[in-house]
C-alpha positions as CSV (number, residue, x, y, z in Angstrom):
1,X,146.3,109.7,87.3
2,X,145.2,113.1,85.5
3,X,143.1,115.2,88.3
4,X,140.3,116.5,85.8
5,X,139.0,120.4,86.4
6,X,135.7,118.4,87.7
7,X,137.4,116.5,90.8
8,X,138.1,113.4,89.4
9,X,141.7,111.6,88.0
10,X,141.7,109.4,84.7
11,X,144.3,107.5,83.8
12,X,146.7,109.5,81.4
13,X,146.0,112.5,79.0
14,X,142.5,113.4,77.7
15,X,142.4,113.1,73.8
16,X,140.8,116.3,71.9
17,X,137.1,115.2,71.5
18,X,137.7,114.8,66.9
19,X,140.9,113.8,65.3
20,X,142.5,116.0,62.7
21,X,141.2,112.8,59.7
22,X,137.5,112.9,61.4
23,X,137.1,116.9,61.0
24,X,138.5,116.9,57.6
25,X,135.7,114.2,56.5
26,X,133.0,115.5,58.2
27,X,134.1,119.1,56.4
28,X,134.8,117.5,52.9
29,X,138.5,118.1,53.4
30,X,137.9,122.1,53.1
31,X,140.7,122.9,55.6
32,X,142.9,119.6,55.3
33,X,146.2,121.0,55.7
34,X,145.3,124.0,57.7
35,X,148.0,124.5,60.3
36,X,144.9,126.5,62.6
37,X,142.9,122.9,62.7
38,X,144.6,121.1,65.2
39,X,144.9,124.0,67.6
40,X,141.2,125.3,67.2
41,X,140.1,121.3,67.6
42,X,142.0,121.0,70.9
43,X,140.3,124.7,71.6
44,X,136.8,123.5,71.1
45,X,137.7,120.0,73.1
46,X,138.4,122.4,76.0
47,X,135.5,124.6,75.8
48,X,132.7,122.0,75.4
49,X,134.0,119.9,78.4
50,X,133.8,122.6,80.3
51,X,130.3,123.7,79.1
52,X,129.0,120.4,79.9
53,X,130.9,120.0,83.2
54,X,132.8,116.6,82.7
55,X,135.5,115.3,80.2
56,X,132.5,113.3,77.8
57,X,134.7,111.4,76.0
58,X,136.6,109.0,75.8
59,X,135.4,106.1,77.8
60,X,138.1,105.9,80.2
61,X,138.8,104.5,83.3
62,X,138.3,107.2,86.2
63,X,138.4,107.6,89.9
64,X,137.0,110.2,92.7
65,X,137.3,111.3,96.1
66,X,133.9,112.5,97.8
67,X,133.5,113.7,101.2
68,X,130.9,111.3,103.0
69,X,127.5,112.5,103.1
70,X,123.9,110.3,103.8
71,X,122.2,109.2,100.6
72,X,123.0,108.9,97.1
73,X,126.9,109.9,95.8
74,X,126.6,112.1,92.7
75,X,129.6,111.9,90.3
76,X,130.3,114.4,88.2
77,X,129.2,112.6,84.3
78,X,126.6,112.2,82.4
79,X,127.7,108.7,80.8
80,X,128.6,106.7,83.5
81,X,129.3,103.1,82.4
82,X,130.5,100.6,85.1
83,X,130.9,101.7,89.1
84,X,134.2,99.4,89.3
85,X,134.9,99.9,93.3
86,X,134.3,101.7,96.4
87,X,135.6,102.4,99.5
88,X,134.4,104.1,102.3
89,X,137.1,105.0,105.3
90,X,139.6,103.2,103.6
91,X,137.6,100.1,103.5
92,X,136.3,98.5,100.2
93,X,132.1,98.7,100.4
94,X,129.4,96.6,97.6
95,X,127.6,98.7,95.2
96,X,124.2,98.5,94.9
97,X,123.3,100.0,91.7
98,X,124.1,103.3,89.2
99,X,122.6,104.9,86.9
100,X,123.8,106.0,83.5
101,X,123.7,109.7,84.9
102,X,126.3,109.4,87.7
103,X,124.1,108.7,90.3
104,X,125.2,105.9,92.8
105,X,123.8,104.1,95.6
106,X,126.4,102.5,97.7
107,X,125.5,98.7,99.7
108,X,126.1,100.7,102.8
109,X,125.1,103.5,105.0
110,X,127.9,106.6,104.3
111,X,129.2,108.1,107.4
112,X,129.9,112.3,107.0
113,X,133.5,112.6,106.5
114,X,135.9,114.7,104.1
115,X,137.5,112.7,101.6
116,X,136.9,109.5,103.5
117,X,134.6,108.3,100.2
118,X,136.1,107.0,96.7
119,X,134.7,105.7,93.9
120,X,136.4,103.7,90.9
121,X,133.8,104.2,87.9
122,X,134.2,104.1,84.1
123,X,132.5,107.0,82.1
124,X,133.0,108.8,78.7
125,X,131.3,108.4,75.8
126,X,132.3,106.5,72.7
127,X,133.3,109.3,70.7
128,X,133.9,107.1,67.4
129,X,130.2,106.5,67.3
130,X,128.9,110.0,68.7
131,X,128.2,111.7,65.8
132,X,126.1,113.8,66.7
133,X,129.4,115.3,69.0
134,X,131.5,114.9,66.0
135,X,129.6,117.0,64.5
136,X,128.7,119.8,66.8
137,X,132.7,119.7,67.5
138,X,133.1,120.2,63.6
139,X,130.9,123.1,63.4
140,X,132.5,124.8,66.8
141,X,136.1,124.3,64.6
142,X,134.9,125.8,61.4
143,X,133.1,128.7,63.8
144,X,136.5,129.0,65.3
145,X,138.4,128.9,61.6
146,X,136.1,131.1,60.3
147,X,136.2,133.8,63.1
148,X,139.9,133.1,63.1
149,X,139.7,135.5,59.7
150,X,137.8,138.4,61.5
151,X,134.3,136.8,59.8
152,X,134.6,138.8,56.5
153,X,132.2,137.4,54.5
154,X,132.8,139.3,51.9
155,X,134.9,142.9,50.5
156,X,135.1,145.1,47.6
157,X,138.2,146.7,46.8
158,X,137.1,149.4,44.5
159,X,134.3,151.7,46.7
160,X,135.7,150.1,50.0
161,X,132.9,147.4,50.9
162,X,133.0,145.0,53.4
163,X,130.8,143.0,55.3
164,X,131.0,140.4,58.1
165,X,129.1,137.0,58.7
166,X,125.9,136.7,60.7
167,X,128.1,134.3,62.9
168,X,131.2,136.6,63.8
169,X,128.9,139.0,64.8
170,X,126.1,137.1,66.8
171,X,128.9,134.8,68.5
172,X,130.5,138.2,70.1
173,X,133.5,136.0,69.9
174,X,132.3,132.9,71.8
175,X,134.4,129.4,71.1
176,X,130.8,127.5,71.3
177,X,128.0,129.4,69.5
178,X,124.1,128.8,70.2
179,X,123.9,125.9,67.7
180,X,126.7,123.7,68.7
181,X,125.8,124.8,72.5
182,X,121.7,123.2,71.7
183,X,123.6,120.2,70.3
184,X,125.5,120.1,73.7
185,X,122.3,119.5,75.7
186,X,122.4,115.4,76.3
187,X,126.1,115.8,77.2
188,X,125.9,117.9,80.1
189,X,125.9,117.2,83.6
190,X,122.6,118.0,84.8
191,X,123.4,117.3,88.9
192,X,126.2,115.5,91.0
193,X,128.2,115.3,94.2
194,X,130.1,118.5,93.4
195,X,126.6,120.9,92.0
C-alpha cells in the first residue's frame, strides 16, 4: 500500500490522470511525438491532485487511519464509491451509510483515540469517462508545453520584435492556470477528517 500525500494508502502506484494516446486526441495529435508530453502530463497529474486535495482518479481501492473522534468520519475524497470495512480499536464495526463526498457514519458510537479508527473505502473517479478532467488536464499540458517555450507568441528578426502570449504572462508561471483551476471545482475536496 502507497501512503497518499492526503493520509491515506492505495494499493500500488497512482497512474498520471491522461495517457500519452488520450492527450494527443483530445489535441488533434499537435504534439504526438513530443518528448516534453509525458513529463508535463505526469506534471499536471501532480499539481491538480494536490489542488483538489485527494488523488481523483482512478477508482481504486484505498484505506485510512483516523484518530477516533464523536460524530461523522470525514475522508479525505470527493468521489467516494463503496465504504468496504471498518474497524474501530482493532475490532471490525457495521457502516451505516456514506455519502458520495467522503462523509461516513459509522453503526457505532467512536470512542477518542489516535489512530485507533480505519476505514476500507473505494474512491476515484472513472477517468475514462471524465471528460471534462481530460480536458482541463489537456489544456494544463499544452499551458505547460507552451510556457515550456518561454510563451513567445510571436518574433521578428529584422527590427527585433517579440511578443509573449496572454497566458505566459497572466499564469506568472503557475502549472494550473485560472481556466483549468474553474474546471477543477467539482473535483475538490470541500471538507474531511483531516480539514
Amino acid at each position: 500500500m502507497t501512503i497518499t500525500p492526503w493520509g491515506y494508502g492505495i494499493d500500488g502506484q497512482l497512474p498520471a490522470l491522461i495517457t500519452v494516446e488520450d492527450f494527443d486526441y483530445a489535441t488533434g495529435r499537435r504534439w504526438a511525438g513530443d518528448a516534453r508530453v509525458l513529463p508535463a502530463i505526469d506534471a499536471v497529474s501532480a499539481a491538480i491532485r494536490s489542488y483538489c486535495g485527494w488523488h481523483v482518479g482512478p477508482s481504486c481501492a484505498c484505506e485510512m487511519e483516523l484518530d477516533g473522534e464523536p460524530g461523522d468520519i470525514w475522508l479525505p475524497v470527493a468521489h467516494l464509491t463503496s465504504v468496504d470495512g471498518a474497524q474501530v480499536d482493532g475490532e471490525d464495526v457495521g457502516v451505516a451509510g456514506f455519502n458520495r463526498r467522503g462523509r461516513v457514519r459509522l453503526a457505532c458510537a467512536i470512542p477518542r483515540g489516535l489512530g485507533n479508527v480505519t476505514v476500507s473505502f473505494t474512491a476515484g473517479i472513472p477517468v475514462e469517462v471524465a471528460y471534462d478532467l481530460q480536458m482541463a488536464v489537456a489544456d494544463a499540458v499544452v499551458g505547460l508545453i507552451a510556457l515550456d517555450s518561454y510563451g513567445v507568441a510571436s518574433e521578428t528578426a529584422g527590427g527585433v520584435s517579440i511578443s509573449y502570449s496572454g497566458s505566459a504572462l497572466s499564469s506568472q508561471g503557475m502549472l494550473l492556470p485560472g481556466n483549468v483551476r474553474a474546471a477543477l471545482a467539482p473535483y475538490k475536496v470541500v471538507r474531511s477528517h483531516a480539514a
